[in-house]
N, C-alpha and C positions, 0 to 999 in steps of 0.2 A: 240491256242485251235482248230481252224479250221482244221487245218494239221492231229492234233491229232487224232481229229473225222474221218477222211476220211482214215487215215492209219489204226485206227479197222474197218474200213467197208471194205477195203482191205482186210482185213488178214481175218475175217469172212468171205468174198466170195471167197478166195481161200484156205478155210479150208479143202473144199471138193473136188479138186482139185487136178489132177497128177502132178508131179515136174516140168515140161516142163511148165505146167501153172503157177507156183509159180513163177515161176525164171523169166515167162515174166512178172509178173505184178509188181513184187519186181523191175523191171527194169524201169516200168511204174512210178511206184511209186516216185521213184529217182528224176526223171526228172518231175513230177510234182510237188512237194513238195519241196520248197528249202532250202538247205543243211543249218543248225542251226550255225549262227557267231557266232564266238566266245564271251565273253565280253567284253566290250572297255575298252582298257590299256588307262591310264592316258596318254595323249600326250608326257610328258618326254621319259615313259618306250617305249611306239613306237617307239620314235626316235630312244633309242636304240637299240631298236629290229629291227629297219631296217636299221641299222650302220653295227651293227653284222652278221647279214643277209648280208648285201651286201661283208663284207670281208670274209665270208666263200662260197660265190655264187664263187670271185674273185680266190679264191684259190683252186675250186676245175673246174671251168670251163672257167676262163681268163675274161679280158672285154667281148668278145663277147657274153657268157652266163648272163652278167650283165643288168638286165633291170625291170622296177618298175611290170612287170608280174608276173619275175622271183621272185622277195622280196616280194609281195606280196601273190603268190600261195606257199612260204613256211610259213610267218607267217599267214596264215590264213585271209587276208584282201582283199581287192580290191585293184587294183592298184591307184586308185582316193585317195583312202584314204592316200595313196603315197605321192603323190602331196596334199594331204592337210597339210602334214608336211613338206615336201620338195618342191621347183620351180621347181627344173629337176634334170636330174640327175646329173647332174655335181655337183650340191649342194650335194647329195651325196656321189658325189667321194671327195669332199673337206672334208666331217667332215671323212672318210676312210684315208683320208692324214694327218688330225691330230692323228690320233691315231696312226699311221704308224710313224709321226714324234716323236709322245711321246715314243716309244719305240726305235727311232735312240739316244733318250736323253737319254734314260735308260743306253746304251754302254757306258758311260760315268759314269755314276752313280757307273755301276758295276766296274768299272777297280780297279783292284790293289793299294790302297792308298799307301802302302811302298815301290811298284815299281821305277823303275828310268821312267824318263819322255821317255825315248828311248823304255823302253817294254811296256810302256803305250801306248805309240803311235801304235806300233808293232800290240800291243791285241786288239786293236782299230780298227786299218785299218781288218784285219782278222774276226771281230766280224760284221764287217759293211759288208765287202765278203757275207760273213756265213749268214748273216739275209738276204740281196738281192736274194743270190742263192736260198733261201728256200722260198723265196715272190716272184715271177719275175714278180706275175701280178701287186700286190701291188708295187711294185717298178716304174713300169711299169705307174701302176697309178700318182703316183707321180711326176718321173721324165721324162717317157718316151711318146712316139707318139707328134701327132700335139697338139702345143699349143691352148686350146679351148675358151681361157677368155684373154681379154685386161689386165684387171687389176685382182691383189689378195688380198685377206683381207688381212687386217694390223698384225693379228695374224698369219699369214702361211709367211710372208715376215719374219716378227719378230721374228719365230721359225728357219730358217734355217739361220740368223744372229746369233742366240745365238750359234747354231751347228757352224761355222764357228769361232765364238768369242771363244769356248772351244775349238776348234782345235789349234788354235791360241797362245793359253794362253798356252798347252803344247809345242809350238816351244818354245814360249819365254823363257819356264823352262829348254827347253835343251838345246838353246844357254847360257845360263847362268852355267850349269852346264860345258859347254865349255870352259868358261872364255871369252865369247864374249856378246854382246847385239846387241838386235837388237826391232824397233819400233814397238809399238803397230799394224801401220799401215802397215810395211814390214811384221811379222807373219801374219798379215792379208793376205796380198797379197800371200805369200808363203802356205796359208791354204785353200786359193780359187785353186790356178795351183793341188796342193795337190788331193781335191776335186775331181777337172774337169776329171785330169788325171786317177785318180781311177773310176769316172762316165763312161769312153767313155770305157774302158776294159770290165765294167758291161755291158756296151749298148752291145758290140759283143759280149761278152759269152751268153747275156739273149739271144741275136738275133743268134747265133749258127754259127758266125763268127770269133771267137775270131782264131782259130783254121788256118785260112786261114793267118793269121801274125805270129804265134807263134804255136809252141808245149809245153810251158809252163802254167802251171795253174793259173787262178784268181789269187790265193792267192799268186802264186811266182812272181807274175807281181805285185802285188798289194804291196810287202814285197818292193819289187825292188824299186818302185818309192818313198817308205817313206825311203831306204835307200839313194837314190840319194840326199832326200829332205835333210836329218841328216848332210850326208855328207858337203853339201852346207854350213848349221849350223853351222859347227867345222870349218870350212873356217874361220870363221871370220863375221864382221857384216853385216849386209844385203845387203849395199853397195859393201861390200867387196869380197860378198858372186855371184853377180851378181843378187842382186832380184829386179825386176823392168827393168831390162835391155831387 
C-alpha cells in the first residue's frame, strides 16, 4: 500500500512537468519502489520451472550461460530461492540428466516394432547421432567435461544400466536371428564397446575434431561401428565371435 501511495504522489508532482522531468522521476521511481514478485509456485512447480529453465538456458547458451542468476532472472525469483529447492547446481544438472536420459529411453520406445533387430539397431544408433547433435550442451552435461561428484544416485546409475540392458537385448535378438547365441553377459559387453565407441566420435564431432581423423560424417562412422558389431554377431557366438578378447 505504501509503494502505492508514493507512486500517486509521484505521478501528481510530475503532472505539471516537461517530459525530461517525467522520464527522470519514472526512473527514480523504479529504483525506489521494488519491482512486484511474482506469486509463489508451489515448490513441485518451481522445481519444474527451474529444470525447464535450466535445459533451455543450456541450449540456447552452453554450461557457461548456466547459473542460479541466470534461472532465476528468467523465472522471475531470486537466486536464494534457487538453492532453497536445489544444494547447487550440480543438483540441477543431475534432475536436466534425468530428463535427457528419459528421452535417450524414448529411442527405444519409438523404434519399428516389425523391424528386423538389424534396422533397429541401425535407427537407434542414428536417432542417438541426431539427438546428441541437436543437445551438444545437454550431452555435454551428461557425458561430457570433468567428472564433478564421487558418487551417483542409484536412479542415474540404474537408468544408463537399463539403456545398456536394451541395447543388449537387441544384439541377442540378432545373434539369434543368425542362428547363433550368445550371453546375457557377452551382449552386455558387446553393448558397452558399442556405447564407448559411438560416445568418443560424439566427444570429437561435439568438440570440432572429429574432422581431423576422418572426412566422414557421425552418422557414417556411427553406421560403421554397428556394422562391424553385426558383423561380429553373424560370426558366430561371442566366444567365437572374439568378445571379451
Amino acid at each position: 500500500m505504501a509503494s502505492h501511495r508514493l507512486m500517486n504522489t509521484v505521478h501528481l508532482f510530475s503532472a505539471g512537468r516537461n517530459e525530461s522531468s517525467r522520464i527522470f522521476l519514472n526512473s527514480v521511481l523504479k529504483k525506489v519502489i521494488p519491482m512486484s514478485r511474482p506469486l509463489r509456485q508451489p515448490r513441485e512447480e518451481l522445481r519444474k520451472s527451474i529444470v525447464e529453465t535450466s535445459k533451455s538456458i543450456l541450449d540456447r547458451e552452453g554450461a557457461e550461460g548456466l547459473s542460479a542468476r541466470a534461472i532465476a532472472r528468467e523465472i522471475g525469483y531470486t537466486a536464494a530461492s534457487i538453492y532453497n529447492v536445489f544444494e547447487s547446481m550440480s543438483d540441477i544438472l543431475m534432475e536436466v540428466n534425468r530428463e535427457t536420459l528419459a528421452e535417450l529411453q524414448a529411442l527405444f520406445e519409438n523404434l519399428p516394432r516389425e523391424a528386423s533387430p538389424r534396422l533397429r539397431l541401425q535407427a537407434l544408433c542414428l536417432g542417438y547421432v541426431a539427438f546428441m547433435e541437436s543437445n551438444p550442451a545437454r550431452w555435454n552435461a551428461l557425458f561430457g567435461g570433468m567428472r564433478q561428484r564421487e558418487s551417483f544416485p542409484d536412479w542415474y546409475v540404474g537408468t544408463i544400466d537399463q539403456l545398456k540392458g536394451r541395447l543388449g537385448a537387441l544384439l541377442v535378438e540378432h545373434a539369434g536371428e543368425c542362428g547363433h547365441r550368445i550371453t546375457e553377459a557377452e551382449a552386455l559387453g558387446m553393448a558397452e564397446n558399442l556405447f564407448i565407441t559411438i560416445h568418443g566420435l560424439l566427444a570429437l564431432d561435439v568438440g570440432r575434431r572429429l574432422d581431423l581423423f576422418t572426412r566422414r560424417s557421425p552418422e557414417e562412422m556411427a553406421g560403421f561401428a554397428i556394422d562391424l558389431t553385426l558383423a561380429g554377431l553373424g560370426a558366430g557366438s561371442g566366444a567365437e565371435a572374439g568378445i571379451g578378447r
